[in-house]
N, C-alpha and C positions, 0 to 999 in steps of 0.2 A: 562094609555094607553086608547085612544078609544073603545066606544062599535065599531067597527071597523068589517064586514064581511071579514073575511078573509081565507084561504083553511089553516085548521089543518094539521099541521105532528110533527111525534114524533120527528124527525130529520130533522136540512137542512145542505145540505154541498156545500160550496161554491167553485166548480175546480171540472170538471170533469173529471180529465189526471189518469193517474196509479193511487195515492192513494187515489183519492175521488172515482172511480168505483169501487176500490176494499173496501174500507170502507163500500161505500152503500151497495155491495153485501152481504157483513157479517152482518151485522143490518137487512138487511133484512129477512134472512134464520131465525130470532129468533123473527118475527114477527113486527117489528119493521118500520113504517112508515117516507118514505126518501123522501124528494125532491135535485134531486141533480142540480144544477144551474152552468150552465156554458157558458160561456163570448164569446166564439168561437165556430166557424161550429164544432161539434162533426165529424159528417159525412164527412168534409174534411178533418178529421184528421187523419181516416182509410183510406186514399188514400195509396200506396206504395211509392210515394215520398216523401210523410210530412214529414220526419221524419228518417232518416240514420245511427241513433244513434244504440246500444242493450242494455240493461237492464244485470249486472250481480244479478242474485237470490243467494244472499248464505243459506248458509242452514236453515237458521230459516223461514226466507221468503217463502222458498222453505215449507217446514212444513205446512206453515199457510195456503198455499196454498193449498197444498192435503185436510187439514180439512175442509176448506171453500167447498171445490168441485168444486175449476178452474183448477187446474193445467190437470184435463183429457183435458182441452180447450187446451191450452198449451204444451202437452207435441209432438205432434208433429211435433214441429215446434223448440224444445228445443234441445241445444247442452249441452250435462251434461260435467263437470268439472271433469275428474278422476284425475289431476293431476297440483299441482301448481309449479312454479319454483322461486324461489327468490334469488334477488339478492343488494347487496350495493354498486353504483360506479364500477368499474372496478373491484373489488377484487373479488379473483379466488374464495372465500369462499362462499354458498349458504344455503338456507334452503328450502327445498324440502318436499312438501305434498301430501300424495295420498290418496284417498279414502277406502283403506283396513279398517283403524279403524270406519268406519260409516258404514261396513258392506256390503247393498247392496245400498246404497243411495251415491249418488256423495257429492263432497263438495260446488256444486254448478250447478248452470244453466243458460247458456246464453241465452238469449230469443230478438228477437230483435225487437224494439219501435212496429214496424206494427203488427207484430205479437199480442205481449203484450195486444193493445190496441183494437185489433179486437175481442180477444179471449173475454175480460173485455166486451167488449161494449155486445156481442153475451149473457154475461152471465146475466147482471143488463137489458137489456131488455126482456126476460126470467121470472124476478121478479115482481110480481104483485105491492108488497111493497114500488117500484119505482119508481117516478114519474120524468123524465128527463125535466127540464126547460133549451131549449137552441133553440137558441140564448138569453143569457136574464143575467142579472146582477144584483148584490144588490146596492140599491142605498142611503137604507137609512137603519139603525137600531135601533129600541124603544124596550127599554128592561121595563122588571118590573118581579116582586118578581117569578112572574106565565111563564110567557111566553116571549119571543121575535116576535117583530112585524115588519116585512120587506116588504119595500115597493121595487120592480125591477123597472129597466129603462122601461117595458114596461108598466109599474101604475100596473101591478098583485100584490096583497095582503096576505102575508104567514105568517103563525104562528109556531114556534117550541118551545119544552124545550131547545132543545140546538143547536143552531150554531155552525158548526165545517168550519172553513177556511183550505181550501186545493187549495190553489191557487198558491202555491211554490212560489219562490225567487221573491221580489216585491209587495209584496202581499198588494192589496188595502184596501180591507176588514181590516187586520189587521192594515194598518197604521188610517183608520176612526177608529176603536176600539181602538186607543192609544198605542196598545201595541209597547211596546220597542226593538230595537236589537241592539245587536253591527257587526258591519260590517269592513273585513278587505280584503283589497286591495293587492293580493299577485301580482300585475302588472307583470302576465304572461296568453297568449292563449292558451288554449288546441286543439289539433288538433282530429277529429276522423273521422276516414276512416274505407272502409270495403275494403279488400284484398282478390284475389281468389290463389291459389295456388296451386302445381300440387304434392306436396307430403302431406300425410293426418299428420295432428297436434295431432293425437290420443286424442284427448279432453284435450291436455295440455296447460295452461295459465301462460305467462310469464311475472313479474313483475319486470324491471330496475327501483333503485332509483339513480338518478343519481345527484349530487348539484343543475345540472342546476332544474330538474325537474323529474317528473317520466315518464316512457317509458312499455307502457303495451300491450301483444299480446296474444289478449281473443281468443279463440276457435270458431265460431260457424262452421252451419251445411254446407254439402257439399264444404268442404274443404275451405272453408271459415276463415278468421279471422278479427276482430274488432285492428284496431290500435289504442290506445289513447296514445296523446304524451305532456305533459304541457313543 
């Protein structure tokens, strides 16, 4: 590698969406020095249209998040899960879940994209530890024994022990780093809507497996519910 000046960090993650913000916030809370790089407007991403989808948290997720210290960002804006409903095809038979055996914690939590990623963004800039590179992209990557060496599309020059790619489905980084996947084409579109409705869903989520596909009606807040339909 180059004697090369370049800005040290302990960490770079490449995707600044849910799990590269919530990544760098946890690395950072343990002192831990982040560049986070990401390819698109952050700031248009918190708009309230970007984005129509909801996030379901189940409980683990849900967990990491109270430890971390986001979920106070989050929680009001959160439809908790007390109850799930499931089902196979048309058959009268069901498996039904409720939140009694977790106590006082739900089996989950709907939180939806805008929300998610305002609460994320409001926390990792908060972090001293974080350094947000965006607009801006990896363009190249020199490894050796000690360090990795990244040059971005804007010629900026970064060093870390470890590249982490969080740039979900596509992901360029990982196709320049070689890495492999196998990819399987279930040639079907999922649909997802948000529905308002005038009787309350009591925090209940309804999952149809049906051959064509599945058919799900998530909970959120103010009487609200998330349709996903494949």
């Amino acid at each position: 590698m180059e004697n090369i000046q370049a800005e040290k960090f302990d960490v770079v993650i490449s995707g600044g969406g849910v799990v590269g913000m919530t990544l760098a916030h946890g690395l950072a809370q343990y002192g831990i020095t982040v560049a986070l790089v990401e390819y698109g407007d952050i700031a248009a991403s918190l708009n309230d249209d970007f984005d129509g989808r909801s996030y379901a948290i189940s409980y683990a997720p849900y967990v990491m998040m109270k430890v971390l210290g986001l979920w106070d960002r989050l929680a009001p804006d959160a439809q908790p899960i007390t109850e799930i409903h499931i089902t196979d095809g048309h058959s009268p038979l069901f498996l039904h879940f409720d939140d009694k055996a977790l106590g006082d914690d739900p089996l989950g939590q709907m939180v939806e994209v805008r929300h998610l990623r305002r609460g994320l963004f409001d926390a990792i800039s908060e972090q001293k530890n974080i350094t947000l590179i965006n607009p801006d992209h990896i363009i190249d990557v020199e490894n050796s024994p000690a360090a990795s060496l990244i040059t971005l599309d804007s010629g900026r020059k970064i060093t870390c022990s470890l590249l982490v790619s969080a740039e979900g489905r596509g992901s360029p980084l990982r196709e320049r780093m070689g890495i492999k996947i196998r990819v399987w084409d279930y040639r079907q579109t999922g649909i997802v809507t948000t529905v308002a409705h005038e009787q309350d869903h009591g925090g209940t989520a309804y999952e149809r497996f049906y051959p064509s596909g599945p058919f799900a009606i998530l909970p959120l807040q103010n009487r609200r519910s998330s349709i996903v339909w494949c």
